[in-house]
C-alpha positions in Angstrom: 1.8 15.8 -25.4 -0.5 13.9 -23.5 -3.6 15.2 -22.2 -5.5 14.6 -18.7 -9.0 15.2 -17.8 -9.9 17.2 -14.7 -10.7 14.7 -12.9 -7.0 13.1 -13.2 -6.0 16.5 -10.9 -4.2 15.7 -7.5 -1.7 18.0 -6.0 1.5 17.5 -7.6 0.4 16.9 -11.4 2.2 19.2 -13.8 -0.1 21.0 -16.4 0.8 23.3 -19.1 -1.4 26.5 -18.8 -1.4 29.5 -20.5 2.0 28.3 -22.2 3.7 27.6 -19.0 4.3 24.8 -16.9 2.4 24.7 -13.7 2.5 22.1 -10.9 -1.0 21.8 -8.7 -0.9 23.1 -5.3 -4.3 22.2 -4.2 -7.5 21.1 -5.7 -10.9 21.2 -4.4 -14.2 19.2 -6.8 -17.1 21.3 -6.1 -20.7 19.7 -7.0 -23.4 22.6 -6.2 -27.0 21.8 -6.4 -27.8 24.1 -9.3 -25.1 23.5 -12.1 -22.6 21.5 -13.4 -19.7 20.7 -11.4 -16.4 22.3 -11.1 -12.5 22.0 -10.2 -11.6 25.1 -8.1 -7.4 24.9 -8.1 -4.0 26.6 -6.6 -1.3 26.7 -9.6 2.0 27.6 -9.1 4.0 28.6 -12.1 7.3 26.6 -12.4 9.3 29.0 -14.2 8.3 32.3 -11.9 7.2 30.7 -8.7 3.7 32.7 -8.6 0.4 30.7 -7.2 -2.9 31.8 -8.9 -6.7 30.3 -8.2 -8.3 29.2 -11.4 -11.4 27.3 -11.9 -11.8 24.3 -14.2 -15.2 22.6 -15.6 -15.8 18.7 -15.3 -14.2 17.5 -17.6 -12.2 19.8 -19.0 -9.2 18.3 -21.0 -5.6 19.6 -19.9 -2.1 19.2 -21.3 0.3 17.5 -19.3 3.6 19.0 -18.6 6.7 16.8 -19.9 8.3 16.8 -16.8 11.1 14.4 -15.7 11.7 13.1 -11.9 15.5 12.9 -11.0 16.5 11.5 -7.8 18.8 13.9 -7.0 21.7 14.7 -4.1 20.8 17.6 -2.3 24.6 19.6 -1.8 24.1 22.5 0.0 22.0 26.3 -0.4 24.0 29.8 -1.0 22.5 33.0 -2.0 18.9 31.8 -2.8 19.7 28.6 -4.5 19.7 25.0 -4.0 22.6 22.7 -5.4 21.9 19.3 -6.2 24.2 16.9 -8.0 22.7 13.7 -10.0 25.0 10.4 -8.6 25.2 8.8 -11.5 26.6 11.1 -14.4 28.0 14.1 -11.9 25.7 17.3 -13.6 24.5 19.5 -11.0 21.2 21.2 -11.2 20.1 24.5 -8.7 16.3 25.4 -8.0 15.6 28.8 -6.3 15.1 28.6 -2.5 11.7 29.3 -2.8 11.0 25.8 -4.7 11.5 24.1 -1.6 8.7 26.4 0.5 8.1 24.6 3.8 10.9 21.4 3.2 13.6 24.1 3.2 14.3 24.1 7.0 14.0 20.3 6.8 16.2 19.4 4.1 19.7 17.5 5.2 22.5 17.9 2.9 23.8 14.4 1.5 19.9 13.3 1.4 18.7 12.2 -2.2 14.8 14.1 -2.9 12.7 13.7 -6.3 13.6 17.1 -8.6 11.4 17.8 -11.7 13.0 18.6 -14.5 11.7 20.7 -17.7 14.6 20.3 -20.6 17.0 19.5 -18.0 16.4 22.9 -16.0 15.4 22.0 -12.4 11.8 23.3 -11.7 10.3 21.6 -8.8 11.2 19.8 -6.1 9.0 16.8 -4.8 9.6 16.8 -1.5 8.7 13.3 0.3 5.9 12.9 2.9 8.1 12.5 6.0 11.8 13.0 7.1 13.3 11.7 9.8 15.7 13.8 11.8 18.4 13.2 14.9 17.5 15.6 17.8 20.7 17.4 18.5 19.3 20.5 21.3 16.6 19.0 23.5 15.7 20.9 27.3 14.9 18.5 29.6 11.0 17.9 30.7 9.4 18.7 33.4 8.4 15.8 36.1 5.0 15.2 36.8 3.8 16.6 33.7 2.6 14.2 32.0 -1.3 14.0 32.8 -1.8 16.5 29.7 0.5 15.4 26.9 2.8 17.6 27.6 5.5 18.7 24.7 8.9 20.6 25.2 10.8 22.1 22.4 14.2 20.5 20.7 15.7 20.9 17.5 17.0 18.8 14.8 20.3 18.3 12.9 18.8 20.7 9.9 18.2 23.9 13.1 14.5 23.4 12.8 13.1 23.5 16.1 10.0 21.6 16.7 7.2 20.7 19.6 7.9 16.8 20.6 6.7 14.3 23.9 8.7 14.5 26.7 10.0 11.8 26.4 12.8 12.7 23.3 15.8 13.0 24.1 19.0 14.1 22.5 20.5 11.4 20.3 17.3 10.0 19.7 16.0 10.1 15.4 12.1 11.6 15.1 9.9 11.6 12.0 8.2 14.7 10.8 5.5 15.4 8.9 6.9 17.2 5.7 3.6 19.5 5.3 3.0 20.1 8.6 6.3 20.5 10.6 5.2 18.4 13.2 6.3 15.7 15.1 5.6 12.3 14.0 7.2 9.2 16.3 10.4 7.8 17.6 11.8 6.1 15.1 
């Protein structure tokens, strides 16, 4: 197994901790004037889904998880899970629903997204930093208000609704930001 130092942490490295694989949610380096300095971190547990705080020393030596990315096909979602198939040899993989947290309403079945893989059991799901999206609903804007930059509401091929410029129209393909769920450009 390899091992990282602290100071390799970014959101989205794997870690094994407490003999379990965990996948940083956030990480904040904290230098206080008295002290040495510190890693304060979100984990989420890939096997159970729960996000605990834990605080790491400078330099600190961690095990990395022996994770695999798969570009996957995203199939469809029943009853809490999400089917993916890999193109090339046919296996399908699920991941709970709650794996995907704020992509869900974003994801577009047919669309190939990064899947981490722990002994070929689907843990994670990388989701990409923006999507683009065809506006299929969109009410039309009011004239005259545009001094302000003014929004109106549509929503996309997926059912998520979103705050874009007036000027969208249905028909017309917008980008989103994937952490946010907010409007990008016109692509």
């Amino acid at each position: 197994m390899a091992t990282i130092s602290t100071s390799d942490l970014k959101k989205g490295t794997c870690i094994i901790f407490r003999d379990a694989p965990h996948i940083v949610v956030d990480k904040t380096f904290v230098s206080p004037g008295k002290g040495s300095a510190f890693f304060r971190t979100k984990l989420k547990n890939l096997k159970t889904g729960n996000v605990i705080d834990f605080t790491f020393k400078s330099g600190e030596k961690l095990e990395e998880a022996p994770l695999e990315t798969k570009e996957l096909q995203y199939l469809y979602k029943d009853s809490g899970e999400l089917f993916f198939i890999n193109p090339q040899t046919y296996e399908q993989l699920t991941l709970p629903k709650e794996m995907a947290g704020n992509f869900l309403p974003l994801m577009k079945e047919g669309e190939t997204y990064q899947v981490y893989t722990l002994e070929n059991q689907a843990v994670a799901l990388r989701p990409p930093l923006k999507v683009k999206l065809k506006v299929v609903a969109s009410e039309a804007g009011a004239k005259g208000n545009t001094v302000t930059g003014a929004t109106k509401e549509v929503e996309v091929e997926t059912g998520y609704r979103l705050q874009v410029p007036l000027f969208i129209k249905e028909g017309d393909t917008v980008s989103i930001n994937v952490e946010t769920g907010q409007y990008v450009e016109r692509v």
